[in-house]
N, C-alpha and C positions, 0 to 999 in steps of 0.2 A: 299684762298691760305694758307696754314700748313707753316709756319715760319718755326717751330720745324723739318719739315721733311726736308725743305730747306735746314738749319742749317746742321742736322745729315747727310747730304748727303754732306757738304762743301761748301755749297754756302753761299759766305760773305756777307750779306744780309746788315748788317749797310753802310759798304763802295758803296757794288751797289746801293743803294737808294740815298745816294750822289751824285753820277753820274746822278742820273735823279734827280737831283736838288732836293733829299728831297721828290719828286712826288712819295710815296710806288703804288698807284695804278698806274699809268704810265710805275712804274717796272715791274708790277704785270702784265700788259697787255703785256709788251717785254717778260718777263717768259713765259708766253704762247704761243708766238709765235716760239717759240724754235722746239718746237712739228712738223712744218710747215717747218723746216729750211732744205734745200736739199743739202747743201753745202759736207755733209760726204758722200751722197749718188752719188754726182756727183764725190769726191774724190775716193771714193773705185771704180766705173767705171772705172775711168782713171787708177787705179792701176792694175786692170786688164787687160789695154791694156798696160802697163807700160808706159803711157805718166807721167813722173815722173813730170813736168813742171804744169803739168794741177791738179796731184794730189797735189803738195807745193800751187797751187794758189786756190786750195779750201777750205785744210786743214788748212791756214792762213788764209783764211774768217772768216772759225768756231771759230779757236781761236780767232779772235778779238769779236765774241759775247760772248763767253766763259769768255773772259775779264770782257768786260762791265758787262756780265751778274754775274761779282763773281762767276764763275763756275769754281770753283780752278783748282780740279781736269781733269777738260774735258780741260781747258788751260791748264795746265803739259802735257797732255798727247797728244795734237796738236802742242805741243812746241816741242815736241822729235820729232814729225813726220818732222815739219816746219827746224829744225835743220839737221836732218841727211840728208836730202834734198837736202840742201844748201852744205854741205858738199861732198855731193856726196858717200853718206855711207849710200845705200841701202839695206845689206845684211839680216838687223834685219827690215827691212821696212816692211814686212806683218805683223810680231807680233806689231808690233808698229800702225799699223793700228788698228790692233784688237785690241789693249787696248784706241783707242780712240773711236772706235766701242760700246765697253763697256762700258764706260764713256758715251756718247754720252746716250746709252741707259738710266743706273741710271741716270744722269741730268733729260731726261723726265718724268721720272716716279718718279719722286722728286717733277717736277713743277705737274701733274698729280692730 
């Protein structure tokens, strides 16, 4: 696993390895499974069919790995989705998909 590319992408790598009690390889195996994770993919589904319900409860899945995972970025960016949601202030809701779409992807190709 590339730290440095970790790092360069925003992933808070000291604090997330706290979280797994200090265990870097244990982190290292959760990084990887990110790759695996379908939670955006079942979010943007549902965005399509506009069940907005189904897309706040998967895009707040992602965020909570995004958390754990010190995935700064892909968390901001599932936090606006998870918020406007809640709100009920859907009109900026595709682009706000698509930047966590985009996130989503640089995080993989960071753990990669």
């Amino acid at each position: 696993m590339n730290k440095e590319k970790l790092k360069a992408y925003g992933v808070d790598y000291e604090n997330a390895v706290k979280r797994f009690a200090g265990n870097e390889a244990l982190y290292e195996r959760f990084l990887k499974k990110l790759t695996e994770d379908n939670h955006l993919a079942i979010g943007e589904q549902a965005m399509k069919e506009e069940r907005y319900e189904d897309v706040l409860e998967a895009v707040h899945a992602l965020k909570g790995v995004a958390g754990t995972l010190g995935m700064t970025e892909l968390f901001q960016a599932a936090s606006v989705v998870v918020a406007s949601i809640r709100k009920n202030e859907i009109s900026h809701l595709q682009e706000q998909m698509a930047k966590v779409h985009t996130e989503f992807e640089k995080a993989c190709e960071a753990v990669s």
